[in-house]
N, C-alpha and C positions, 0 to 999 in steps of 0.2 A: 906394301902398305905405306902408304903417305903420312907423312907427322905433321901436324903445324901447329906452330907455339900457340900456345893458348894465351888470353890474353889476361893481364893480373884482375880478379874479381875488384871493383869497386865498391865499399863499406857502403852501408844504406845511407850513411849522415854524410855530407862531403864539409870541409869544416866552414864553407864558408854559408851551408845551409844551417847548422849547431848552431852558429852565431846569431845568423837571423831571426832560428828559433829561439833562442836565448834571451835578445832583443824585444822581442816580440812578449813574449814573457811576462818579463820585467815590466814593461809599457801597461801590460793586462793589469798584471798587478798593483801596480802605482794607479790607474786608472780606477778600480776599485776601492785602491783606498779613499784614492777623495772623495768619490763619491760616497762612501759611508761616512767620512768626516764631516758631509755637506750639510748644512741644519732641515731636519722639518718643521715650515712654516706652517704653525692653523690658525686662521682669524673666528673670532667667538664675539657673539655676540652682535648690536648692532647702533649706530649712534645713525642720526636723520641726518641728511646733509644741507649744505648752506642753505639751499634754494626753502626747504621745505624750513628751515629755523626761521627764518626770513618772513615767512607767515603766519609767524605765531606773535598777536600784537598782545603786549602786556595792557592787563586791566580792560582787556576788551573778550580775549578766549578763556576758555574755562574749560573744566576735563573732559569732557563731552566733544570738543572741539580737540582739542591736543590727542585724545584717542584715535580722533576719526583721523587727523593728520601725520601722527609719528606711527601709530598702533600700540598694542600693548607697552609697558615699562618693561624694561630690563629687572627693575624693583621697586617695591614702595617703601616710603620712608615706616618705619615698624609702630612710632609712638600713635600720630592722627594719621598718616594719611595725608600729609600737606605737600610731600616730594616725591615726584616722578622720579626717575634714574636709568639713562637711558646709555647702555654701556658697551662697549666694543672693545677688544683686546687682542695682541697679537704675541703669538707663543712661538718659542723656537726650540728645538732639543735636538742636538746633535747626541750620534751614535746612540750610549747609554747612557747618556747625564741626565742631572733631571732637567726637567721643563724647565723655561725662564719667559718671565711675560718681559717683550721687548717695546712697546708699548702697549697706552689705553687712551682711549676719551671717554669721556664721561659729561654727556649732556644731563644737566638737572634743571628739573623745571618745579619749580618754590609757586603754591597755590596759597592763596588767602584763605578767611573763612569764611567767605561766599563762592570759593570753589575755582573764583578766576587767578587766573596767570601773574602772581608778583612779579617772579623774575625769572631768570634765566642764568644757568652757573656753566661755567666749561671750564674743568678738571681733565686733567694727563695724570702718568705716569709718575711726575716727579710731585706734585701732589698726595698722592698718596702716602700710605701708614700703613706698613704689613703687621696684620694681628695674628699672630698665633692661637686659632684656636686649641688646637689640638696640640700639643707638644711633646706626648710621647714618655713623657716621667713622670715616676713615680714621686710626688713630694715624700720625703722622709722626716721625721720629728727629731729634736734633738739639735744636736751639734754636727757640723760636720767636719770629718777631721784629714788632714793633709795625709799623705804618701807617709812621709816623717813620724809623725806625729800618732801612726798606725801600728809603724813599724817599730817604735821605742817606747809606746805607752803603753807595755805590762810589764819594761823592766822592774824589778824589785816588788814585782805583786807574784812570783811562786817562792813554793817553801816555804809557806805560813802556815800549811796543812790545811786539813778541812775544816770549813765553817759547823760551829755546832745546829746552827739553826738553818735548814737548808731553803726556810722562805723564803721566796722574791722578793725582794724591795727593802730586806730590813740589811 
């Protein structure tokens, strides 16, 4: 019977493949992250551009004319009816944050009351006024009272016993 050395088995991973896999990896995962970190852009809404502003002659168009040229308003003004608002926005939200408008324009077009074209307004971003509609609290009545002020206002009010008269208010 013949022998012959066997020869030593070689591990699945050799170390200079670990590393590459390793490499490789890392690269994956840094790759993903930025790309999660990267903002999502949505543009909303719609403002008319030079060429079509350009045609709108004041004191000669009127809303009949400004409809058929820009199209519907973004909004009307709420009281008469004297201002178009013609509004475009650009939103960005990374990951989980919230939304942020990174900008806006805002074409407004100001009618008389013969329904023609006064003027013309162009409004941005830093223009703007954020109104809180909505904000989420409760108003409460009364006073309101500090951290402090919560934590030390019933010193010297026990061990007076009970009140004989257990109504509210008196």
């Amino acid at each position: 019977m013949k022998m012959t050395a066997r020869r030593p088995v070689a591990s699945p991973l050799r170390p200079h493949t670990a590393l590459r896999n390793l490499v490789l990896g890392a690269t994956l995962v840094a790759g993903l992250t930025m790309a999660a970190c990267s903002p999502t852009v949505s543009q909303r809404g719609y403002v008319p551009n030079e060429d079509l502003l350009k045609e709108i002659r004041i004191g000669i168009d009127n809303k009949d004319s400004v409809l058929t040229t820009f199209g519907s308003p973004s909004t009307v003004s709420t009281v008469d009816a004297s201002s178009w608002y013609y509004i475009s926005s650009i939103h960005e939200q990374t990951a989980f944050f919230a939304e942020e408008a990174v900008d806006r324009e805002i074409v407004a077009v100001y009618f008389d009351e013969n329904d023609n074209v006064e003027k013309l307004g162009y409004y941005g971003l830093e223009d703007g006024k954020i109104v809180n509609f909505i904000d989420r609290e409760t108003p409460t009545r009364g006073k309101e009272l500090t951290f402090l002020q919560q934590m030390f206002g019933n010193i010297g009010r026990f061990g007076q016993g009970a009140r004989p008269d257990p109504t509210p208010g008196r």
